[in-house]
Every structure is written in C-alpha cells, then in structure tokens.
C-alpha positions in Angstrom: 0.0 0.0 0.0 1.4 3.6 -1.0 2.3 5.5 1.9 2.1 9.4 2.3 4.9 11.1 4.4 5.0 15.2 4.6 7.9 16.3 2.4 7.9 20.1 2.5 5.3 22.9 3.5 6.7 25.6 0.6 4.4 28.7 1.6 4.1 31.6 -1.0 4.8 35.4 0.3 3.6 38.3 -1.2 0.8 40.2 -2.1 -0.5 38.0 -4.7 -0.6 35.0 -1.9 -2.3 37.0 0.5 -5.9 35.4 0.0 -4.4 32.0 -0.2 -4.6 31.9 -3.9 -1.8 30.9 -6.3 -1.2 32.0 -10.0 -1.0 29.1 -12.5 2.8 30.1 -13.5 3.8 29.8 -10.0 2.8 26.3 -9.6 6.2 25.8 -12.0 8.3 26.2 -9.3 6.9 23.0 -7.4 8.8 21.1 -10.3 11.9 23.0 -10.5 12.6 22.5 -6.3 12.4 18.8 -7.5 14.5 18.7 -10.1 17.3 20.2 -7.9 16.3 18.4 -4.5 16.8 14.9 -7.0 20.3 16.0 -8.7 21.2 16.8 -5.0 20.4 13.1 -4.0 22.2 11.8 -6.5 24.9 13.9 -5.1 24.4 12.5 -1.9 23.9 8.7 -2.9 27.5 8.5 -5.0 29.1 10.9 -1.8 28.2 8.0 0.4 28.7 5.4 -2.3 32.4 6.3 -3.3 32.6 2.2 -5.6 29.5 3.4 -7.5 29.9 5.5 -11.0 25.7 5.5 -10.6 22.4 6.0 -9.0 20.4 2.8 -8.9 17.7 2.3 -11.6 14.5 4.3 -10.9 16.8 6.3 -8.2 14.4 9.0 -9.5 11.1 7.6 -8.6 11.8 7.5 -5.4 10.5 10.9 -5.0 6.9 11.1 -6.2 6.0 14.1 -5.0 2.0 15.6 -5.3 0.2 18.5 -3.7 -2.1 17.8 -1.1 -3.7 20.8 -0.1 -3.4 24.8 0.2 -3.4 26.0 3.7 -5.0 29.5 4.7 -3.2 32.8 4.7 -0.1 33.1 2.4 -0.4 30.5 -0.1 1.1 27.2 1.5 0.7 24.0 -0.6 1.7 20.6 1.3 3.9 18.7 -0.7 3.6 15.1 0.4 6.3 11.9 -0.9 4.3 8.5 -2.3 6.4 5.6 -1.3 5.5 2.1 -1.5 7.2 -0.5 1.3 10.8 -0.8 0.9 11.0 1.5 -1.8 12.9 3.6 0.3 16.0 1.2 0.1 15.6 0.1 -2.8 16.3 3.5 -4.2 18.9 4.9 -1.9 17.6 5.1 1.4 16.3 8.7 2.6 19.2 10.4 0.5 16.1 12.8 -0.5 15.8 13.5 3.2 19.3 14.6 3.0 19.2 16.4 -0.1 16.1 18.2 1.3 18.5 19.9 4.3 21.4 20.4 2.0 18.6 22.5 0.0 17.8 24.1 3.3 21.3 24.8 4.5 22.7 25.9 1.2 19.8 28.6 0.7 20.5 29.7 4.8 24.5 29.9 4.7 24.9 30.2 0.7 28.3 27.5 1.3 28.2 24.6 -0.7 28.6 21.7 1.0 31.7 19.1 -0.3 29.3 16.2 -1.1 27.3 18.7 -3.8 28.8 19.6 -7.1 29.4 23.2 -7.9 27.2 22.8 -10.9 24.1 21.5 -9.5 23.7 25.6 -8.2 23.2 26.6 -11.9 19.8 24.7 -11.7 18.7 27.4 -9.3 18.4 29.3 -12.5 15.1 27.6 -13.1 13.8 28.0 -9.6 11.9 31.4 -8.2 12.4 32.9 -11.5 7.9 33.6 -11.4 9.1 35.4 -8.2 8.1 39.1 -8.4 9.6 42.2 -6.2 8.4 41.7 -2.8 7.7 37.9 -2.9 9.4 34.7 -1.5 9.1 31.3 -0.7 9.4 29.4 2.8 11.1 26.0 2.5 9.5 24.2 5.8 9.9 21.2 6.1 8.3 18.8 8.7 11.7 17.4 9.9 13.0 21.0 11.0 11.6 24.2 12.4 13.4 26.9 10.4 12.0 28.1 7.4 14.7 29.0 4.9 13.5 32.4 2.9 14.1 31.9 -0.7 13.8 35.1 -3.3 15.2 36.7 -6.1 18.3 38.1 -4.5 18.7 34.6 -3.1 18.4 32.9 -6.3 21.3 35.0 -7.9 23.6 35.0 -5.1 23.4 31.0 -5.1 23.8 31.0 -8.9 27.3 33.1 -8.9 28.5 30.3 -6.3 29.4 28.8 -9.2 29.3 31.1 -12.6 29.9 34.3 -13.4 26.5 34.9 -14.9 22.5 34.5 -13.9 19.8 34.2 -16.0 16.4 36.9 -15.4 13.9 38.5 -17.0 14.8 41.3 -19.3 12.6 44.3 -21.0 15.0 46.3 -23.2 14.5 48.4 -26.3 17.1 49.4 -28.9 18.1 49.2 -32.5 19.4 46.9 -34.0 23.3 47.6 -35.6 23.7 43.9 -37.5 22.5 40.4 -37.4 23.0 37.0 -38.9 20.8 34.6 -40.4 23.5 31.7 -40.4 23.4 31.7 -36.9 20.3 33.2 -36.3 21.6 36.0 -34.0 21.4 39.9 -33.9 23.1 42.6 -32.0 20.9 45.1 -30.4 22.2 48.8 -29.1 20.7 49.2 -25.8 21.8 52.4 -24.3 25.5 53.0 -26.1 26.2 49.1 -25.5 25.9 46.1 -28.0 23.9 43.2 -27.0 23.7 40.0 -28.6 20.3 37.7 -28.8 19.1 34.8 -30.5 16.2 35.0 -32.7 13.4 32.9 -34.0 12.5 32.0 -37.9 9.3 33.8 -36.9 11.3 36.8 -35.7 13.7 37.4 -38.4 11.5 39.4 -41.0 11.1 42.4 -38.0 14.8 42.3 -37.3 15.4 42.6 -41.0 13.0 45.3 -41.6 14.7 47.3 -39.0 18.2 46.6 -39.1 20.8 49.8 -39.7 17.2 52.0 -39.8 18.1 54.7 -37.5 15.9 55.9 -35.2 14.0 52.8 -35.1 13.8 51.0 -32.1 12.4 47.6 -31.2 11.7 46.1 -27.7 12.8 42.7 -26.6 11.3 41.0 -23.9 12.6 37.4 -22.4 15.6 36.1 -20.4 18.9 37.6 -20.5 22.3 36.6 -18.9 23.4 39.2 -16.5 26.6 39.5 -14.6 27.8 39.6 -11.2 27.3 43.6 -11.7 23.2 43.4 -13.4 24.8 43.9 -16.7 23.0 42.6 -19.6 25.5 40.4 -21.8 23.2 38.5 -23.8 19.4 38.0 -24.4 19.2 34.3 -24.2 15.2 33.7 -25.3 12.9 36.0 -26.6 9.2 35.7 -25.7 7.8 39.1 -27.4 9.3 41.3 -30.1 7.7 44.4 -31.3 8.8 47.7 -32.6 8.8 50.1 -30.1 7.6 53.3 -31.6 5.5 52.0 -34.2 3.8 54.9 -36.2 1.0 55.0 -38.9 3.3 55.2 -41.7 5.3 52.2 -40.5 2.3 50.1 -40.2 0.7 51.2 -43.4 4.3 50.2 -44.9 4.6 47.1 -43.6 0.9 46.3 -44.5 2.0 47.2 -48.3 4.7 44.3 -47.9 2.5 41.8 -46.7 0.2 42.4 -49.6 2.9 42.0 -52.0 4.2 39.0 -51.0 3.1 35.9 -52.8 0.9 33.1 -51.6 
C-alpha cells in the first residue's frame, strides 16, 4: 500500500498569496525545487557510495512528489512523498531526506557543501524565476523548524556560487546595428552598448525590416544573462518582439509588404 509522508510545506509570500490563492505560473516552481532536491540526492547517494559511477535504476522515482492541499493565509501547498514499502531502500535510502536539508542549509548559509557539485547551483536558474519584487518562498519542512527564505536576490547569489553569470527576466529596447541569419543571431544597441540575442524563424523578418534603420527602435522581452554587476550580456530567449515606436506610416508600410508578398 502507498504510503504518504509530509515532504515540505513551501508557503508563497507576497501580495498575490495573500488570500491563499496561487497564480497558475507559480505552480512551475513545485517542479523546478524537484528537479534540484533529486540532482542533489544523487549527489548525496554516490558521496556516500564512493565504488559506485551510478544512481540505482528508478533512483528517481523515489520521489513522487504531489500536492495535497493549500493552507489559509499566504499560499502554503503541502507537498507530500508517495512511497510504496521498501521502496525507500531500494532507491537509496532517505538520500532525498538529505538532499532536502542540503537544500535548506545551502539557501540559509549560501556555502556549498563538499558532497554537492558546484554545478548543481546553476539549476537554481530555473527555480523562483515567477518570483516578483516583494515575494518569496518558505522551505519548511516537517523534519525542522526553520524556514529558509528563498527570493530573487537569493536565487542570484546561489547562482554566482558557481558562474559568473545568472539568468532573469529582461525588457529592453534598442536598434538593431547587425545580425545573422546563419546563426540566427542579432546585435541590439541598448543604451550605447551592444547586446547580442538569439532570434526565432518567426522573428527574423522584424529584425530585417529594422536593421541599420536609424531611429528605429524595437523592444525585446525574455531572459537575458546578466553578470555579477546586473549587466545585460546577452538575451538568451525571446518571448515578445515588437517595434517600439510604431507609427501610422510604418504600419501602413509594412501592411503594403504583406500584400505584396506571394501566396
């Protein structure tokens, strides 16, 4: 018979929690704490393991994790572990358990314990990144009574423990000085300095249309890599495109194109 044990309490701070409600996007996060509480395991299973290269088969299963319920207040979702008897020990005894407090400690201290690879922090990347200004995440679990505070600052920090660069949002608008359809790339201007992005098939003719035009000026929207200082370097993924000071004439041009082109 499946067995449900408490695995974490993750509660949700922040305006948008306050009436214990929880945006769809956010729910994303549930996933990405997984992903790094499981890399961590493995971590932890071949630390205490030194003869094995790998993690057991189905080392991964062994943390089915599934939301319960959603407390009232701040939004608080109780993340509760499915494990079937001797499952445990068949995948690696409670090196989730351990993971789970490495999590913990490494978000408190921001020290990297030996038994973790330095690269498992650039997953952190993918975790908090819904956060907005203002909001955070509690990491309780039932085993402990202190609630690690996890947030955008937090996230950075623990990502340039081990790269020189973090991934974010971005919202920029510039022109655009030269790009490349080889390697579907283009360099955009953004307040004196040059910033490279990759580009879609589907986001080429705009770039093209406004390439070298001076004066005209497109906004990006996406995820950029930023160093240690905030500086953009490079706009990673795009997830809107659009001119930035579209007038009449421009649209009635470009509406002249389209109805030229063939079928």
């Amino acid at each position: 018979m499946i067995k449900k044990i408490p695995f974490l309490e993750p509660s949700f701070n922040g305006a948008r929690f306050d009436d214990h409600t929880m945006p769809v996007e956010v729910l994303s996060e549930l996933s990405s704490y997984k992903k790094i509480i499981v890399e961590v395991a493995k971590a932890v299973f071949r630390h205490q393991n030194p003869g094995r290269q790998r993690v057991p088969r189905g080392f991964e299963r062994g943390l089915e994790l599934s939301v319960s319920t959603i407390s009232e207040g701040s939004a608080v979702p109780l993340l509760e572990r499915s494990v079937a008897p001797g499952e445990q020990l068949a995948v690696g005894g409670d090196c989730f358990d351990v993971a789970r407090q490495i999590v913990a400690d490494l978000i408190s201290s921001e020290k990297v314990p030996t038994e973790v690879p330095v690269d498992v922090l650039k997953l952190f990347n993918g975790f908090g990144n819904t956060l907005q200004a203002g909001e955070w995440i509690g990491l309780k679990s039932p085993a402990s009574e202190e609630v690690p505070r996890y947030d955008r600052a937090k996230r950075k920090a623990l990502v340039l423990l081990a790269s020189t660069t973090y991934e974010d949002d971005c919202d920029v608008t510039g022109e655009v000085v030269q790009f490349d359809t080889d390697k579907m790339t283009f360099t955009l201007l953004v307040e004196g300095a040059r910033v490279m992005s990759a580009m879609l098939d589907t986001q080429l003719p705009v770039v093209r249309d406004v390439a070298g035009r001076g004066g005209v000026a497109i906004r990006v929207v996406g995820t950029g890599l930023y160093d240690g200082a905030d500086k953009l370097s490079r706009i990673m993924e795009i997830t809107d495109l659009s001119l930035a000071n579209e007038t009449e004439f421009d649209i009635q041009e470009r509406l002249a194109r389209l109805a030229n082109l063939s079928e």
